[in-house]
N, C-alpha and C positions, 0 to 999 in steps of 0.2 A: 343728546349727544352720547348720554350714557349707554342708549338703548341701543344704538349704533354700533358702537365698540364690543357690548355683547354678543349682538346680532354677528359680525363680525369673526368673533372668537369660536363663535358658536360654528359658525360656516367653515372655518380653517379646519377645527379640529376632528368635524365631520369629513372634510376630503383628505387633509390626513387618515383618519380612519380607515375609509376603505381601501385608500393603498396601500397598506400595511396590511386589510386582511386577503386581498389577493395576492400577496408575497407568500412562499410556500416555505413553514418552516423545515429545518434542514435539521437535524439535530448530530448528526456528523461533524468531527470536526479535524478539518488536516489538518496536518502537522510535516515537516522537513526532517525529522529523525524521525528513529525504527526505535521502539522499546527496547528494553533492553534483553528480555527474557527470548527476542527473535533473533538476535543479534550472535554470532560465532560464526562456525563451518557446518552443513548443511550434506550430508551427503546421502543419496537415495540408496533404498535398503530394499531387495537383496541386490548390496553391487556386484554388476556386471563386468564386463570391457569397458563399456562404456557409459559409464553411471553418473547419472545429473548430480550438478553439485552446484550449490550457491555459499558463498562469503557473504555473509549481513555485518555490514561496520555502520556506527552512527549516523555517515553521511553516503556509505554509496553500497552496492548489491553487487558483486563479482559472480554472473552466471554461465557457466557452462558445463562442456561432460569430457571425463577423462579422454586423455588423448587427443586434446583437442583444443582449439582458442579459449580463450577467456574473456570477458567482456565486460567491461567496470561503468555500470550508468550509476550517474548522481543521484539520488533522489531528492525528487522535487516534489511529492507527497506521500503521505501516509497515513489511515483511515482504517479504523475497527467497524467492523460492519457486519451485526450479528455476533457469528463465531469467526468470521473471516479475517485477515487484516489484507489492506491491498497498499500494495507500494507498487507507485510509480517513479519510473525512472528517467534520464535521458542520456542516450549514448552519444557523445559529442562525434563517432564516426558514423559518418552516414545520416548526422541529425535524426534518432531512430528515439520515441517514446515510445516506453513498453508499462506495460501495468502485471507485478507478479501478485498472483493469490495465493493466501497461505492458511490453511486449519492450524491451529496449535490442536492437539489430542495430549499431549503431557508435558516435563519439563525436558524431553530428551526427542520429540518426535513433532513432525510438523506431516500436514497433507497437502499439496498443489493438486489442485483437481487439471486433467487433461481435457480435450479438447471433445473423445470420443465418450464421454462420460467416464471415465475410470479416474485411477487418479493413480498418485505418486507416493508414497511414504518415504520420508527423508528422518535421517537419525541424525543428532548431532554429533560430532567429531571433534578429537584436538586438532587432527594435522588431515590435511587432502593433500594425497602423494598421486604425485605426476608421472606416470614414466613416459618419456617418447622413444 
């Protein structure tokens, strides 16, 4: 009976085993808030007319470019990867998730890379002034 119950324990914790080693560790880890050193106003350098700007608060991403709408998605993750940080968000109009990427280079500058390879440099700011 003994040998049964070993036999047994022995068998579990072998197929436990290898389903655990076919699980791919992840060492990432979300989170629902933005640090806090990403976190103010956001405004791309040198501005233009019309200069990208994001708001980073706790809970949500305010993104657009002067003269123009603004766009407040929640965020519903956030993940250091590399040098990267990416936050995702979701815009309750239109049901729209978007995932932004961010370089930090110092305590005053941030990089969003673009789509065609280049990228963006954004300075932080006290105030992002609107005119329409």
């Amino acid at each position: 009976m003994k040998k049964w119950i070993q036999l047994n324990l022995l068998l579990l914790v072998a197929v436990v085993g290898i389903f655990s080693i076919n699980r791919p560790v992840n060492a990432k880890a979300w989170k629902n808030t933005v640090p806090t050193y990403l976190r103010g106003n956001w405004e791309e350098y040198p501005s233009s007319g019309h200069a990208i700007f994001y708001t980073i608060s706790r809970h949500r991403i305010m993104a657009g470019m002067t003269q123009s709408d603004v766009y407040p998605y929640k965020i519903m993750q956030t993940v250091k990867h590399g040098h990267y940080y990416y936050i995702r968000g979701y815009l309750s109009l239109g049901h729209v998730y978007m995932t932004f990427k961010f370089k930090r280079i110092s305590p005053t500058k941030l990089i969003t890379p673009k789509g065609n390879g280049g990228a963006t440099i954004l300075h932080k700011v006290k105030h992002i002034i609107q005119f329409y």
